[in-house]
C-alpha positions as CSV (number, residue, x, y, z in Angstrom):
1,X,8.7,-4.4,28.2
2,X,10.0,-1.1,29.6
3,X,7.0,1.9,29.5
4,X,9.1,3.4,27.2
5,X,9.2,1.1,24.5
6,X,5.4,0.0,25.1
7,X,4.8,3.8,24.1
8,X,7.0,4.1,21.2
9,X,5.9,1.3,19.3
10,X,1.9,2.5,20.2
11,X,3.0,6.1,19.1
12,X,4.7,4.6,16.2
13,X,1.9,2.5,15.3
14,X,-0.9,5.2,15.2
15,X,1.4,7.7,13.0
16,X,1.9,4.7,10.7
17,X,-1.8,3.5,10.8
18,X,-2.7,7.3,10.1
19,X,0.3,7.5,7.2
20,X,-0.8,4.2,6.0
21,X,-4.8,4.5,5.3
22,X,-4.0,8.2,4.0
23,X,-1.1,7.5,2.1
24,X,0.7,4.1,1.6
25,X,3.7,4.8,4.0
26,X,3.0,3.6,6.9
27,X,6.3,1.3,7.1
28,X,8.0,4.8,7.1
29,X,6.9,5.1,10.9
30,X,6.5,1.1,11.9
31,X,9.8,-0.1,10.7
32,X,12.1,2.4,11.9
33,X,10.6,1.9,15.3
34,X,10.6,-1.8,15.4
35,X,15.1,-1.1,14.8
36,X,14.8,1.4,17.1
37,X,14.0,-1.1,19.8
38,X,16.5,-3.2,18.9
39,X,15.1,-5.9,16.7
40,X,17.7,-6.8,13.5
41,X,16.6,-6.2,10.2
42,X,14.9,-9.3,9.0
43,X,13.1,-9.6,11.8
44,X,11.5,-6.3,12.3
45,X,10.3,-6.6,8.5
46,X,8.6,-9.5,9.3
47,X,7.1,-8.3,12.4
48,X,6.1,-5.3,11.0
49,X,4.0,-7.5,8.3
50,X,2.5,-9.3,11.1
51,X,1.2,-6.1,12.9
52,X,0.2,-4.0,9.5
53,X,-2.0,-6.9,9.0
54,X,-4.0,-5.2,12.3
55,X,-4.3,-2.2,10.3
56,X,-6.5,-3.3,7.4
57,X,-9.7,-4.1,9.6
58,X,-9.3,-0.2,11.0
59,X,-8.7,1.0,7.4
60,X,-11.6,-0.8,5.6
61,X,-13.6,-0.2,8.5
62,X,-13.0,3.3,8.5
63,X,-13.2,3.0,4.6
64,X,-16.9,2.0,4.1
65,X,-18.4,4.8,2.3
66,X,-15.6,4.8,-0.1
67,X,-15.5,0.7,-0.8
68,X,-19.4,0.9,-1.5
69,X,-20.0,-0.4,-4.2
70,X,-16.9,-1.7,-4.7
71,X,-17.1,-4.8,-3.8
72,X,-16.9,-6.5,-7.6
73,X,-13.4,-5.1,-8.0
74,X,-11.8,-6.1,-4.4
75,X,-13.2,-9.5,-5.2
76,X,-11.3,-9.7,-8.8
77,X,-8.2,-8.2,-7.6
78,X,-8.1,-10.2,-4.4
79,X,-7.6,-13.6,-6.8
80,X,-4.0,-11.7,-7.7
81,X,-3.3,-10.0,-4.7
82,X,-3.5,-13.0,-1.7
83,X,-1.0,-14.7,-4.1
84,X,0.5,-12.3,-4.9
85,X,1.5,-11.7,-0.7
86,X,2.1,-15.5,-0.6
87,X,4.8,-15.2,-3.0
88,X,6.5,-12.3,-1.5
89,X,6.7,-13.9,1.4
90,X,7.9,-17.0,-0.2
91,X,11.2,-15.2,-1.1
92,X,11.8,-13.4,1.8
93,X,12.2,-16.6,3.4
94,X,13.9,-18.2,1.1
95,X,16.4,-16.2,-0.6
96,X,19.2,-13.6,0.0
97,X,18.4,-10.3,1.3
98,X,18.4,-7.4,-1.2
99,X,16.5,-9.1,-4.0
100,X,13.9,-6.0,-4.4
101,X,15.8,-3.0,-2.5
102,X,18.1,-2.3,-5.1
103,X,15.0,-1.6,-7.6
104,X,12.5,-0.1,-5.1
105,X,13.8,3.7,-4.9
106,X,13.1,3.5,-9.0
107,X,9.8,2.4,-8.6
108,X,8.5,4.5,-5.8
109,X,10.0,7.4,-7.7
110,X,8.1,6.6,-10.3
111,X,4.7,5.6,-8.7
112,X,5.0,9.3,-6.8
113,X,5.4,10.8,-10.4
114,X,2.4,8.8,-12.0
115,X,0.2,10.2,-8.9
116,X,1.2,13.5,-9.5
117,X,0.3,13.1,-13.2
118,X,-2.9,10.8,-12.8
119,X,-5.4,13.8,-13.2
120,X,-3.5,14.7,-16.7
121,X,-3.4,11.0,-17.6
122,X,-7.2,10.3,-16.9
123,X,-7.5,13.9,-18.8
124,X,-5.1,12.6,-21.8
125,X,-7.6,9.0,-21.7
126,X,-10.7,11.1,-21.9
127,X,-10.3,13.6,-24.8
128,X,-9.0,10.4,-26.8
129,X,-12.4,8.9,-26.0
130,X,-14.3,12.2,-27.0
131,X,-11.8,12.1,-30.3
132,X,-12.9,9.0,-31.1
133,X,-16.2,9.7,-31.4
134,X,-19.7,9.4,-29.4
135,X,-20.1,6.1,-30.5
136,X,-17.0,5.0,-28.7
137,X,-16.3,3.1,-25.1
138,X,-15.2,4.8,-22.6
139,X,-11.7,3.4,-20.9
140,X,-9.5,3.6,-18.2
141,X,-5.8,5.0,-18.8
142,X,-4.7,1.4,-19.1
143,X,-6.9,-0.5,-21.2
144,X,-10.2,-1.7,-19.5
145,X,-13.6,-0.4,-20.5
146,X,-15.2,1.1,-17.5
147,X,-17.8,-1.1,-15.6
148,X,-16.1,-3.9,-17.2
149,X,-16.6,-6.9,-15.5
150,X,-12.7,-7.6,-14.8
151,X,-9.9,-5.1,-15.0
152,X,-7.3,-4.7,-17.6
153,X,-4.3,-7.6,-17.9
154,X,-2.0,-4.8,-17.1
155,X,-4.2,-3.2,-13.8
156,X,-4.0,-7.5,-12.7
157,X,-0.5,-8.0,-13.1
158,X,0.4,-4.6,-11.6
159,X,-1.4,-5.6,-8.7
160,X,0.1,-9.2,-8.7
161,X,3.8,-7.2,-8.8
162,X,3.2,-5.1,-5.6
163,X,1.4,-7.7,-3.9
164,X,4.8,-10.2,-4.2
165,X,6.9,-6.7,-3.0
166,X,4.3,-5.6,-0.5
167,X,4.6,-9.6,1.0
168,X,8.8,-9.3,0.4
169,X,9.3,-6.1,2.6
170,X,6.5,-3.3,1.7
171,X,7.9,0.2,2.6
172,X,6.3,2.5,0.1
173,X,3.8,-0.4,-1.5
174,X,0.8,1.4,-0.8
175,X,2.3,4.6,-3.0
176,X,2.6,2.0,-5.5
177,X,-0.6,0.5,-5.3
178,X,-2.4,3.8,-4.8
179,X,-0.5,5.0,-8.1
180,X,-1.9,1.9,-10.1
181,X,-5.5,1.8,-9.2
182,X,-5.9,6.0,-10.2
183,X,-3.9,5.8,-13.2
184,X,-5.5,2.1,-13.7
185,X,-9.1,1.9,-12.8
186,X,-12.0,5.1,-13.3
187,X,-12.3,5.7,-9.1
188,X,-11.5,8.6,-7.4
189,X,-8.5,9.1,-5.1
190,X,-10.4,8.5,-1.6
191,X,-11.9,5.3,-3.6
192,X,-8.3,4.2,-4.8
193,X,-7.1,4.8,-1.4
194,X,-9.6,2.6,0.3
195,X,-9.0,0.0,-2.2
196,X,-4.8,0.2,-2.2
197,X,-5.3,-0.6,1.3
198,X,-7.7,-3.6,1.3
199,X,-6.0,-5.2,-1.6
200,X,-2.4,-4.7,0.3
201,X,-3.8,-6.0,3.5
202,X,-5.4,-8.9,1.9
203,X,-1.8,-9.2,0.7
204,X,0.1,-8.4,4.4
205,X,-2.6,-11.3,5.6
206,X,-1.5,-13.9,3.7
207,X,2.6,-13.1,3.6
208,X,1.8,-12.6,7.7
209,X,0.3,-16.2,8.3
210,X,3.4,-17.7,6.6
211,X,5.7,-15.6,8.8
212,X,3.5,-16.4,11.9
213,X,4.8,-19.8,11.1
214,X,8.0,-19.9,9.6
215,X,9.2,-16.5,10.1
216,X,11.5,-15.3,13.4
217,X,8.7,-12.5,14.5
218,X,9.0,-11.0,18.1
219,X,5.5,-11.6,19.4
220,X,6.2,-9.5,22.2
221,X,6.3,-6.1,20.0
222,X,3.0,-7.2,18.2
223,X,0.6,-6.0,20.5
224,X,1.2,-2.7,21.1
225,X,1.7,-1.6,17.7
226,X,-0.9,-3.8,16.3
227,X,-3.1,-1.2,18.9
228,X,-1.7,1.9,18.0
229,X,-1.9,0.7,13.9
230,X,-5.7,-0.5,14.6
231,X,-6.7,3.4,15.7
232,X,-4.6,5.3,13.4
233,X,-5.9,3.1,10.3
234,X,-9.3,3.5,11.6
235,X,-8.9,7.4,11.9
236,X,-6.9,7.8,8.7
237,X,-10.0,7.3,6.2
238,X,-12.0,10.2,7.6
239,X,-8.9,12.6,7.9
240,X,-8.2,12.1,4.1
241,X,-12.0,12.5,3.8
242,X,-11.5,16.3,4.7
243,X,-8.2,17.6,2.6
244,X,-8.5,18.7,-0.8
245,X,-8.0,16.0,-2.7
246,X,-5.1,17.6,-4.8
247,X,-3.6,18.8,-1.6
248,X,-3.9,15.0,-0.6
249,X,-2.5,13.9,-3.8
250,X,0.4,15.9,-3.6
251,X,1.8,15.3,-0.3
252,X,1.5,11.7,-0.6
253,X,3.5,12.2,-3.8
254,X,6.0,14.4,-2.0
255,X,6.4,12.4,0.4
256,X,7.0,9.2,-1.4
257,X,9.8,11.0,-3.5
258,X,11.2,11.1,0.3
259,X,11.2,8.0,0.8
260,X,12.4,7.0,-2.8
261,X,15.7,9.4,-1.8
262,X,16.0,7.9,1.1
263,X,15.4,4.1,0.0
264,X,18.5,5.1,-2.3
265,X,20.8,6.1,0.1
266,X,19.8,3.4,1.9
267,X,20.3,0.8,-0.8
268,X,22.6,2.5,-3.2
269,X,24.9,4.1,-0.6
């Protein structure tokens, strides 16, 4: 490899490791790198998997105060989310390209809408708890009492959804992940963040060992961005750790919109 392209896909994969842990978007850096050094479309999606799947060790390594404790739910939603990746990857060998793109702008649209509006929604869920009276049990915005044992049907087959996208081609999953644990589950947005990207790297892990062997990845641009993803994932966690969290919240959500216009054009276009 040319020292050029060595250091693009490094630089490339420490702003998307950093993008990813902090905010979901790390194929917004990875992917567009990957066609920049000339790899066609199916196959730098499906090297890109391989290499994000680098990125989870750095994130939930970086992410252990937040996953404290948390190890109950990771374990439930993991039973959706590895098949979940399977699946995903499933159909992106096996059918037609285009099966999700055409939907995704919509969706990422909407998942940066429902983070801008989680504090108001976990507001809304709380004074209907208070209305109902002390006696009552306290819920997340979607259903499940909090400290259940298992998450709500809807939190599990959320998770099950992005998990088959995030295996199928992933730009933006981790907006839509992040979006369905806070409005979802009672954790905080560092918390949902460190657990949006252990449940989509369990996910990028599974859909990555299929591709490993049945996918057309170009081992040769693993490495370097699997190093550059490794340090910015580990780094991201304790960057988020020190913005405001609505200051957090909101350029994640900004920038998802981005993405969403720009998934459009992309797709619609």
């Amino acid at each position: 490899m040319p020292p050029e392209t060595v250091l693009l896909l490094v630089g490339a994969g420490v702003a998307a490791g950093l993008c990813g842990s902090m905010a979901g978007l790390a194929s917004l850096f990875s992917y567009p790198a990957l066609l920049a050094v000339g790899l066609p479309a199916t196959t730098a999606n499906v090297t890109n998997t391989v290499a994000l799947a680098f990125s989870t060790v750095g994130a939930a390594a970086g992410s252990r105060p937040e996953l404290a404790g948390q190890a109950r739910t990771v374990g439930r939603l993991a039973l959706v989310a590895l098949p979940g990746g399977a699946l995903g990857a499933g159909l992106l060998l096996l059918t037609p390209p285009g099966v999700f793109e055409v939907v995704v702008p919509v969706l990422v649209a909407g998942a940066s809408v429902a983070l801008l509006l989680q504090p108001r929604l976990r507001a809304r869920g709380e004074r209907r708890r208070r209305a109902d009276g002390p006696g009552a049990v306290s819920a997340d915005a979607l259903g499940a009492p909090v400290g259940s044992a298992w998450p709500s049907r809807p939190v599990l087959a959320g998770v099950l959804l992005v998990s088959v996208y995030g295996g199928y081609f992933g730009a933006a999953a981790g907006v839509l992940m992040l979006a369905l644990v806070l409005v979802g589950l009672p954790v905080s947005l560092l918390q949902g963040n460190a657990l949006k990207t252990v449940l989509l790297g369990l996910a990028n892990l599974v859909a990555a060992a299929g591709f490993a062997f049945f996918g057309p990845v170009e081992w040769w641009a693993v490495p370097p961005m699997a190093a550059g993803l490794l340090v910015g994932a580990w780094c991201g966690p304790a960057l988020a750790r020190r913005l405001p969290a609505a200051v957090l919240r909101t350029g994640i959500a900004l920038a998802g919109m981005g993405l969403a216009v720009s998934l459009a054009v992309q797709s619609w276009v």
